[in-house]
N, C-alpha and C positions, 0 to 999 in steps of 0.2 A: 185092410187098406194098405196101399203100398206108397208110400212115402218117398221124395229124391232125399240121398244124401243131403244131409245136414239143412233138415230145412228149418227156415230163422223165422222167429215171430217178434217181432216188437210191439210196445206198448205205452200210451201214452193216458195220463191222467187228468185230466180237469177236475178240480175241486178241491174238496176237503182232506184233513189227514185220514179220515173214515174212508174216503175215496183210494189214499193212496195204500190204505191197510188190504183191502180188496183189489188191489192191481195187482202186488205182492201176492197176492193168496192166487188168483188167474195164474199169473208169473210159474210159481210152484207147480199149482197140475199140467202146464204145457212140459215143463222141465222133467217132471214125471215121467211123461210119454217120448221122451228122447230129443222134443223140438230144443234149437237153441235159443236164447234168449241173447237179441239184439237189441241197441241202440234205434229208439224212435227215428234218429236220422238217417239210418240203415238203410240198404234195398233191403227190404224182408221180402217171404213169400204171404206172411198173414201179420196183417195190424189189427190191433186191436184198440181202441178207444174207449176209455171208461168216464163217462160222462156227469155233468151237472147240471141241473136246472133251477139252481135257487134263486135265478133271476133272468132277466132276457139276455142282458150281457155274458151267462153263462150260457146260456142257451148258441149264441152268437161266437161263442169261445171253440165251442163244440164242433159247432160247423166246420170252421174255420180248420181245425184239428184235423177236422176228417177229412177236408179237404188237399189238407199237406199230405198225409196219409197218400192219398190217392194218385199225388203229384208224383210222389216218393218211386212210386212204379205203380205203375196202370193196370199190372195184368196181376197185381198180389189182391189176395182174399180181403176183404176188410170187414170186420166185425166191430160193431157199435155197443157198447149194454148201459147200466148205470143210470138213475133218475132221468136222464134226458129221454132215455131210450124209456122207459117205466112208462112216461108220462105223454110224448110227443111220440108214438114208434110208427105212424106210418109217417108224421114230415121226416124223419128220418130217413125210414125204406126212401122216399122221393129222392135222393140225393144220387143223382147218378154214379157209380164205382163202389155204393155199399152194397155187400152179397147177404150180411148176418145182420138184425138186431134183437137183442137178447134184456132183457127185463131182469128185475136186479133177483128176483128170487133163483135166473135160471146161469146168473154168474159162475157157480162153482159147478155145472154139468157144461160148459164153454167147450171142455174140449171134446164132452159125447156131443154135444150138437153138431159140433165140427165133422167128427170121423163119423156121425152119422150119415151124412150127405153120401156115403161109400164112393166118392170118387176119386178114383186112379192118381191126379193127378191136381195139382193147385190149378183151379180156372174161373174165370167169374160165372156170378150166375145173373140167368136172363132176368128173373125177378127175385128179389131179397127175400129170405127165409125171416120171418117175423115172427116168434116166438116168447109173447108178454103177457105174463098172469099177471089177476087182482093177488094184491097183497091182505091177505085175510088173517083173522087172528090164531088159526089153528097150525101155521107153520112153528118149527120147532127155531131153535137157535142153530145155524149151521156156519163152522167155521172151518177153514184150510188150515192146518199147522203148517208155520213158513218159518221158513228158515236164514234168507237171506231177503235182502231189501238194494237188489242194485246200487251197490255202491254206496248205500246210505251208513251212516256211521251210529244214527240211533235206528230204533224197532218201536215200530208200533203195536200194540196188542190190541185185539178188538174184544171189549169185553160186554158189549150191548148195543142191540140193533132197534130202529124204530122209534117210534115218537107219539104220547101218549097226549101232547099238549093240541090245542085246538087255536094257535094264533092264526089272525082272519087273515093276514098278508102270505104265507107260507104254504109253501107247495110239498115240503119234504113230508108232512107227514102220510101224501096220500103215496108219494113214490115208496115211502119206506115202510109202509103198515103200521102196527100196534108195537108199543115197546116190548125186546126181550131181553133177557140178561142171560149171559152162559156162564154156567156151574163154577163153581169160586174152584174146585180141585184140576178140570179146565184150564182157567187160566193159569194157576199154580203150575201147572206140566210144560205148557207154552213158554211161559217167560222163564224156567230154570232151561229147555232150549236153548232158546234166547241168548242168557247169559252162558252155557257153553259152548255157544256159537262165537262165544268173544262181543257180541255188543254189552255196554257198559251202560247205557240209556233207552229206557222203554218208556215208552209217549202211551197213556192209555185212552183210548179211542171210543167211541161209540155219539150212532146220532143226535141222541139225549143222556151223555154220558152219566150226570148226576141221578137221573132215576134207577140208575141200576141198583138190582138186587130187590127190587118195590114185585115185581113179579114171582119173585120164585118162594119155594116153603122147605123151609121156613123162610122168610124174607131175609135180604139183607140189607147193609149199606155200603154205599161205594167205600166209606173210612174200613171200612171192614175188610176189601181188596188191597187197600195201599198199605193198610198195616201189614198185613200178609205179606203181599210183594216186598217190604223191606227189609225181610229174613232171608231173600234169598241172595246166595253168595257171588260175586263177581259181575251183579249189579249195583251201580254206584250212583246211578239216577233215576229219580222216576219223576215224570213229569205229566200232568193233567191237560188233556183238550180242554176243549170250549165246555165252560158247564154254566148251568142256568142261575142267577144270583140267590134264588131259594131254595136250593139245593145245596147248598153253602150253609152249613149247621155247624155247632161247636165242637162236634168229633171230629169233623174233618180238618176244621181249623187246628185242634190240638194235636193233630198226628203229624198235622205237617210242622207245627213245631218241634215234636220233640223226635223227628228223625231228621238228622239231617242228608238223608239220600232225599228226601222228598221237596221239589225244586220248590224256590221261593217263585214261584211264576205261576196265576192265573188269568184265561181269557175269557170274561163275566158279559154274558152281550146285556147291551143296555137299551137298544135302539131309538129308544126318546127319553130326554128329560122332559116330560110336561103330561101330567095324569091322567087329563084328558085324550092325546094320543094314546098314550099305554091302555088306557082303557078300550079305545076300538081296537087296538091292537090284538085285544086279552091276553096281555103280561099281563100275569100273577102277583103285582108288586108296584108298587107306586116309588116316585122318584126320589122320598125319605127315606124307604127302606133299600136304596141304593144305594145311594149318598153315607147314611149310618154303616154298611155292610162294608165299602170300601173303606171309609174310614180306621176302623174296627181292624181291619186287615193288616194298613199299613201301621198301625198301632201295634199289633201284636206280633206281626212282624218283620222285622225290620227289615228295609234294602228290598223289601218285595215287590216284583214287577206285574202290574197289572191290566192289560189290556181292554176292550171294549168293540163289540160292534155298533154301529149306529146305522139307521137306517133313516135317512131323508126324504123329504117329499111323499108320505103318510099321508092319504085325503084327510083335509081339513087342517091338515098343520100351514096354518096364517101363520103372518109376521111373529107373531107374539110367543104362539107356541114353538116355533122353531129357535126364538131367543132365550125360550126355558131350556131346552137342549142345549144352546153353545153355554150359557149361562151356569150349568152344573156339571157341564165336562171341564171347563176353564175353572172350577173350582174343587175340581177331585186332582189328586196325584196319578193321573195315571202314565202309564209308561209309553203306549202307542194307542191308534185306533185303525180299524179296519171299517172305513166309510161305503156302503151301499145305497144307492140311488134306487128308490122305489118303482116297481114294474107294476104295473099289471096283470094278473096269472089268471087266467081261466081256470076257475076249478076251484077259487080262493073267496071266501065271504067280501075282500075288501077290495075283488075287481070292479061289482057294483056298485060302493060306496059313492054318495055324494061328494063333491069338493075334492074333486082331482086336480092335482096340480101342475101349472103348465111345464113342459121339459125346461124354459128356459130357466125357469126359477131355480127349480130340482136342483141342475147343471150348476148356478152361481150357489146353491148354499153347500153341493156335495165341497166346490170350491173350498169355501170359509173352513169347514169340518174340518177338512184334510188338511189346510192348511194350521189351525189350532192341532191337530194330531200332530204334526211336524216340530212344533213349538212344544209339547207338553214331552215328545220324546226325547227332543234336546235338552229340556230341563234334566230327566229322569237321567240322561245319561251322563250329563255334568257333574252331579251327585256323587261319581263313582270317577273323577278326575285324580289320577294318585295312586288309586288303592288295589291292590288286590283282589282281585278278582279267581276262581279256579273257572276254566275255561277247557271243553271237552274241545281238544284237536279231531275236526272232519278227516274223511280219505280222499276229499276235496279239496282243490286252491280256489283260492281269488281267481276268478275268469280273467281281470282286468290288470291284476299285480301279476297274479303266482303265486301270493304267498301263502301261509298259511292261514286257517280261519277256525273258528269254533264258537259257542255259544256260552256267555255266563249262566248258571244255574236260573238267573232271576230274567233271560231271556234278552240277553245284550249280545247282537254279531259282533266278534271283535275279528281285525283281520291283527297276525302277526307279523312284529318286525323279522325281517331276515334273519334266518339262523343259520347259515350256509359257515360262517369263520367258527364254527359251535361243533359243526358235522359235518364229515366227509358226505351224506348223502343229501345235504342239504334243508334237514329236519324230517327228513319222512317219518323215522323212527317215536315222531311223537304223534303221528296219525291214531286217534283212535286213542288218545291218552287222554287225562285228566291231568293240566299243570300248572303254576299257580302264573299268572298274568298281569304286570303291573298298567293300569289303564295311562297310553303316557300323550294318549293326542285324540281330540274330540271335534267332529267337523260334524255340517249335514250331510258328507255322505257318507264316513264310515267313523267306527273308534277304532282309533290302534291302539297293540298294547306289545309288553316286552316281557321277557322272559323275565321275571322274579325269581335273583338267588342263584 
């Protein structure tokens, strides 16, 4: 295949950190093959969209994505893959200016599907190349070794794919298959990478991140990865996705005490306070053993930042049961919530469920949630008024200042005061650092904080 000089590919991601671990790993094998990697805002000659469908709004994100994509320039290649593409791939193919859509098993051959096409020259095609396997149990664990993350300042490691749970609302486990876990020596070779690549934070990923190591033999457990990962040198943080509240065992609790590279910050979805919900839902866990679990946490350790998804307008969550939900988030500590309005999914036990509930209801209580979310993280962040905080500097500014930003270990944005009378370059020099940050001003839209010492 004969290629023009320096042809660009951009790429853009909808979704989860799983999602953004797999744009990275695409990212890699184009850069492989000599394309360069642009800016989504770019004219490229080939977009690429990596997709999400855990709900219709993401579904609608996606579009929308692709649609920019398209805008971006008319006559670039555009390729779709990612749960949306998995799940929906001919409404996709229908979108006038997509040439490619690719299924998540066929992500890491993106770019033989591409140079398969053997043509000369970037050009659209009359009909979309549609390329989507079932996700079955017999595929192996397959991962990109990446090396760079666009400009990100932390790394994500993807250490387990697929989802072994059966809740009736959820579309991800048909997009993503059966759970896998990759080889503990694996991740070991990756994230020492990683760390001498110079990232100082690696975010550990996977769709049902907690069950890892339940598949492999000997088996393991995920405390069994973070222990490991905290031996290796010139990583200074590790931080845990999203993991399921029963997955949350005493080893894991105790490891994360007694290192302290391993961030005070977990994001435990909850989606209903109320049993009866949980129960059509099939979470594995009723709203005591929630309630006990966060407690437990903030108990043992301290200053720990704790998150929550919740998921609204669930058939049959009446007045009452939606009042056990605001009812036992208003009485936990937690730090944020990340509020979802309940869709419909073809393909999901609880699109037929009785006792659907109207959009406008949905609409006024996703309202209340988000706003109790808003409230419970101002508290969290009041807490830390004063004090020192260590704060990983991005290779990022503030869009809106300029200035500097990074994150508390326990999951606090803080943007920095000025360091320009400090440094002739204006503080760049601490991009990518870890340094200690006095919290000296707390609003609803940002904290600020100051250089300590």
């Amino acid at each position: 295949m004969n290629y023009k000089e320096n042809l660009k590919v951009a790429f853009a991601t909808v979704g989860c950190r799983f999602n953004q671990f797999e744009t990275a790993e695409m990212e890699e094998l184009f850069r492989l093959r000599n394309f360069e990697i642009v800016p989504f805002s770019s004219d490229a000659n080939i977009y690429v969209i990596n997709t999400c469908t855990v709900t219709k709004r993401s579904d609608y994100r996606c579009r929308q994505t692709i649609r920019r994509a398209i805008q971006n320039n008319r006559d670039a290649f555009v390729i779709v893959t990612g749960c949306y593409s998995q799940i929906s791939p001919e409404e996709i193919g229908s979108i006038k200016g997509v040439d490619m859509v690719l299924g998540n098993t066929e992500k890491l051959s993106i770019v033989d599907h591409f140079e398969g096409l053997n043509i000369s020259d970037i050009k659209k095609m009359d009909m979309p190349k549609i390329v989507v396997r079932n996700m079955d149990r017999t595929r192996g664990f397959n991962a990109q070794r990446v090396k760079g993350f666009s400009g990100r300042t932390i790394a994500y490691l993807k250490v387990q794919t697929g989802c072994n749970e059966t809740c009736s609302f959820c579309i991800v486990a048909i997009a993503r298959g059966a759970g896998i876990s990759e080889k503990p020596e694996n991740i070991l070779m990756q994230a020492r990478e990683l760390a001498d690549a110079g990232f100082k934070e690696i975010v550990l990923t996977g769709v049902n991140l907690g069950s890892y190591g339940a598949d492999l033999s000997p088996s393991r457990e995920l405390s069994d990865i973070v222990e490991m990962l905290t031996n290796i040198k010139g990583i200074e943080r590790l931080r845990l996705s999203s993991i399921n509240p029963t997955d949350i065992n005493e080893r894991l609790i105790a490891v994360m005490k007694e290192s302290v590279k391993v961030c005070r910050h977990l994001h435990i979805p909850l989606q209903s306070g109320d049993d009866e919900i949980l129960k059509k839902m099939r979470r594995n866990y009723k709203s005591s053993f929630y309630r006990d679990l966060i407690m437990k946490l903030k108990d043992e350790i301290p200053g720990m930042g704790i998150g929550a998804d919740v998921l609204i307008g669930f058939p049959g969550e009446d007045e009452d049961k939606f009042k056990n939900t605001y009812r036992l988030i208003n009485e936990l500590p937690l730090s944020y919530l990340h509020v979802f309005t309940y869709s419909q999914r073809e393909g999901t036990d609880a699109c037929g469920y009785d006792g659907q509930i109207p959009e406008y209801v949905k609409k006024e209580r996703n309202s209340i949630i988000k706003e109790l979310g808003r409230e419970k993280s101002n508290a969290f962040r009041q807490g830390f008024m004063g004090k020192v905080c260590r704060v990983l500097i991005e290779n990022t500014r503030d869009k809106e200042t300029g200035l500097l930003k990074g994150y508390t270990d326990n999951y606090i944005p803080v943007i920095l005061k000025a360091c320009i009378e400090r440094s002739e370059s204006g503080g760049d020099e601490l991009m990518n650092r870890l340094v200690d940050v006095r919290i000296a001003d707390i609003s609803d839209n940002a904290v600020i904080g100051e250089l300590s010492g």
